[in-house]
DRENROKE-313413 format. One record per residue (C-alpha): residue number from 1; x, z, y. Coordinates in Angstrom, 3 decimals, decimal comma. Layout:
BEGIN
NODE NUM X Z Y
...
REM end
This chain:
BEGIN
NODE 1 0,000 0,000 0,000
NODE 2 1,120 -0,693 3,440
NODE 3 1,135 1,382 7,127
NODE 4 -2,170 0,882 8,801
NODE 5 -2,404 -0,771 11,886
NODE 6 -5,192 -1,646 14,565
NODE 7 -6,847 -4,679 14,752
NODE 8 -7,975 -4,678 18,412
NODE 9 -6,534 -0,962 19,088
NODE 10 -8,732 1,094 21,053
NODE 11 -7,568 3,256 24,044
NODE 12 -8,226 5,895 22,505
NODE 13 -7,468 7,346 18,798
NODE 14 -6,069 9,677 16,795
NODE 15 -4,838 9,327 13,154
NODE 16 -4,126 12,336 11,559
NODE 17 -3,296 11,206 8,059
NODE 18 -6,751 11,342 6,246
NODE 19 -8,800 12,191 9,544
NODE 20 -9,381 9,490 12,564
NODE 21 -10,854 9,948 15,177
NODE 22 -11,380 6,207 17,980
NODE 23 -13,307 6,046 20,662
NODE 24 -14,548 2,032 21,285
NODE 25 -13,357 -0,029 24,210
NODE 26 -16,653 -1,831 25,807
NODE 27 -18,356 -4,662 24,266
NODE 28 -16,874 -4,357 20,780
NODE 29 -18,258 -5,946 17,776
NODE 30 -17,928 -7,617 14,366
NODE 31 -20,438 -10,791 14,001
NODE 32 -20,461 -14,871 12,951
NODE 33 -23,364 -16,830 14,505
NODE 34 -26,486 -16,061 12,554
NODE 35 -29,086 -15,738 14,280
NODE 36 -27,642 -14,126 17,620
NODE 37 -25,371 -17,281 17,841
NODE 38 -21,963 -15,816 18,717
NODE 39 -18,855 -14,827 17,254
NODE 40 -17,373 -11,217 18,183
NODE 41 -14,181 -10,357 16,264
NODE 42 -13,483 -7,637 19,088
NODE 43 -14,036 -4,578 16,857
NODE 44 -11,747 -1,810 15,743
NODE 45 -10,079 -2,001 12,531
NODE 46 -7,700 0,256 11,513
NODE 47 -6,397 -1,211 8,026
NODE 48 -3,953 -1,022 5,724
NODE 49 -3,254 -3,777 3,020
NODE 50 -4,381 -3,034 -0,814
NODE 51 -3,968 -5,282 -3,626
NODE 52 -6,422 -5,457 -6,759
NODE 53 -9,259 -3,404 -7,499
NODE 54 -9,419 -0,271 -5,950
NODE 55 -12,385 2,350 -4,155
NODE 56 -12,037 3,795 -1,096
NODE 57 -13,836 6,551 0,681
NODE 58 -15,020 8,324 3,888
NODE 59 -17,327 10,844 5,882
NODE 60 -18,541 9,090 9,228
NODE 61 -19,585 11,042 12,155
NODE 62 -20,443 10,201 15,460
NODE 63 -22,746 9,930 18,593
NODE 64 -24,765 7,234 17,499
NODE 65 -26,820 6,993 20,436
NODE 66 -27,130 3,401 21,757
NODE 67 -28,208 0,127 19,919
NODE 68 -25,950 -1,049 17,450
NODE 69 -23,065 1,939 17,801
NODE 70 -21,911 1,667 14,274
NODE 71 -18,682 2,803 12,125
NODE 72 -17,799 2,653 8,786
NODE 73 -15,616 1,182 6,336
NODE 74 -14,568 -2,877 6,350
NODE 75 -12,774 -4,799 3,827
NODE 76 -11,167 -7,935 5,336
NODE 77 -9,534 -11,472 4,081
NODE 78 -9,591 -13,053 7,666
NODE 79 -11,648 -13,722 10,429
NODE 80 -14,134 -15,582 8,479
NODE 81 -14,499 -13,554 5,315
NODE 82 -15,328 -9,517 5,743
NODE 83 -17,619 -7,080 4,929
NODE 84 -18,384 -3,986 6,632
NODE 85 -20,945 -1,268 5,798
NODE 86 -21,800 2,462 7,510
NODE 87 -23,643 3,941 10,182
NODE 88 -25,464 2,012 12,571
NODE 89 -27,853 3,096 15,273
NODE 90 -30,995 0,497 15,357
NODE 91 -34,553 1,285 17,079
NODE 92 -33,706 4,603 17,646
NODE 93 -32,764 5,461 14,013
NODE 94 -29,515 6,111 12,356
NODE 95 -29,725 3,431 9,069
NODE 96 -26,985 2,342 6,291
NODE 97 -26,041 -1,074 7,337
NODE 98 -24,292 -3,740 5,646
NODE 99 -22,686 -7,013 6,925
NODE 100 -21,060 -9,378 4,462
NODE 101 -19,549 -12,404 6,336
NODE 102 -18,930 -15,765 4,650
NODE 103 -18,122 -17,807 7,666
NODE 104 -21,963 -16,676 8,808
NODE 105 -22,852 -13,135 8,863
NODE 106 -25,330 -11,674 6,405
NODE 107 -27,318 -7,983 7,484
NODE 108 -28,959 -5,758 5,451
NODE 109 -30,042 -2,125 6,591
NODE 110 -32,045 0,797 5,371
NODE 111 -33,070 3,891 7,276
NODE 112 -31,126 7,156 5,688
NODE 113 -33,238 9,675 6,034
NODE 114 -30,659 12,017 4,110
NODE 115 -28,150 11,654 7,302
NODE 116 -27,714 14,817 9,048
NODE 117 -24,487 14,206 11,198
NODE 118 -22,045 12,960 8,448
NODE 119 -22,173 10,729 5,799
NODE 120 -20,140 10,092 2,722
NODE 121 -19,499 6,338 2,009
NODE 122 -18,183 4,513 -0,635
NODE 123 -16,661 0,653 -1,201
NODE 124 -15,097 -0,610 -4,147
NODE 125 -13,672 -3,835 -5,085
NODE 126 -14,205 -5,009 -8,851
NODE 127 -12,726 -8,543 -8,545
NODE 128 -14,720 -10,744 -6,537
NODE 129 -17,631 -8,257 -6,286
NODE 130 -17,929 -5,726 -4,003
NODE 131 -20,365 -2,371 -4,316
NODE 132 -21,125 0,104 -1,136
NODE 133 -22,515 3,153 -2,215
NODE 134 -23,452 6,625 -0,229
NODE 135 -23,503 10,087 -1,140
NODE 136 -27,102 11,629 -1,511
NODE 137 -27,884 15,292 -0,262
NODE 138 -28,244 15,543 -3,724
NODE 139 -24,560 15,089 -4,757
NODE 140 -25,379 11,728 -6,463
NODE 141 -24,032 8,454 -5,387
NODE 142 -26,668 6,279 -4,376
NODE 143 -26,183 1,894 -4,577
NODE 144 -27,008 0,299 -0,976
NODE 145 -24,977 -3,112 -1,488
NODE 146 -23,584 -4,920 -4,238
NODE 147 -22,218 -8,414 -3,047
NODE 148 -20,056 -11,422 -3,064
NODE 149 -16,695 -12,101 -1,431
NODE 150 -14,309 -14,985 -2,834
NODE 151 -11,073 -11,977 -2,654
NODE 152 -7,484 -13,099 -2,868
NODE 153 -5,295 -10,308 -4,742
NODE 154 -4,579 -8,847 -1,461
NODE 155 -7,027 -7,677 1,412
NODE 156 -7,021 -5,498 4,034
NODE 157 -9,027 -2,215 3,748
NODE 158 -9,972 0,716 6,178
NODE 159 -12,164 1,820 8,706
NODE 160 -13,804 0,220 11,656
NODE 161 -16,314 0,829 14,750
NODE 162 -18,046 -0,978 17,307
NODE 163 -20,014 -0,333 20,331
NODE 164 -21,702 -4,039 21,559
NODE 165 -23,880 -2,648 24,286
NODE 166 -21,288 0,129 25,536
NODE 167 -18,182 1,395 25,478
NODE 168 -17,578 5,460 24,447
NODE 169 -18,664 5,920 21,277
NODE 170 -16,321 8,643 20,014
NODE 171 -16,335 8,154 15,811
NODE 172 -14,967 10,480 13,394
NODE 173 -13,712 9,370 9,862
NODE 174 -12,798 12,521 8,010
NODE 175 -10,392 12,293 4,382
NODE 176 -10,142 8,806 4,042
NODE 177 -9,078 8,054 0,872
NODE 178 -8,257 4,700 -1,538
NODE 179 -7,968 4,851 -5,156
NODE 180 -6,511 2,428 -6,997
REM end
């Protein structure tokens, strides 16, 4: 595994080995044409390469408060070819989103009723198929994705936020881990 770096570093951060903590410049996001018709690859990724399959993990936290603050975890080929899936304020309501791009971006999202300030999320690579999963008051992981990306042996992996109608929101990502 490599150092992590940024992919559009934020102003501010903090990386504390398993904890991070970023706070998004203005206007940040991760999207490819569908529907809205733009392309934003102004997000924050803090990644780290990984090669073959592996899981990775996280507890988000933030002040999801305006539409579309989200953070979570992204796996990422290029530009083109990326998923990400977390938190993400919509309507008012915190939901689990997902966003697998294959040159256009794909959205699914599900209000988490469960979320009360933190959330444990989960993303693993099994070849060319990729699962999210989140962790249920319950203690039980729970299957919100399972999807498609055409993966060469070596991606980049980590975690990533994005604030398109602001700039401000402070996220938290507490014992990030990968497993190989």
């Amino acid at each position: 595994m490599s150092a992590r770096q940024w992919l559009n570093e934020p102003v501010i951060w903090s990386d504390e080995g398993r904890n991070i903590r970023a706070v998004t410049d203005a206007n940040t996001d991760f999207w490819r044409q569908t529907y809205y018709g733009v392309t934003l690859d102004s997000g924050h990724f803090y990644r780290q390469e990984v090669r073959g399959n592996f899981t990775t993990e996280v507890t988000l936290s933030g002040e999801y408060e305006t539409m579309h603050d989200h953070s979570g975890l992204m796996l990422r080929v290029d530009e083109q070819n990326w998923l990400r899936a977390g938190i993400e304020y919509v309507d008012g309501t915190t939901h689990v989103s997902t966003v697998i791009t294959r040159e256009f971006s794909d959205w699914s999202m599900a209000p988490w009723p469960q979320y009360a300030g933190s959330l444990r999320i989960r993303l693993t690579r099994h070849e060319t198929a990729v699962r999210v999963q989140c962790l249920d008051n319950d203690g039980s992981w729970k299957l919100v994705r399972l999807g498609y990306l055409n993966l060469p042996g070596t991606v980049q992996v980590g975690v990533m936020c994005c604030s398109p109608e602001r700039e401000g929101f402070a996220a938290s990502f507490s014992n990030f881990t990968i497993f190989d």
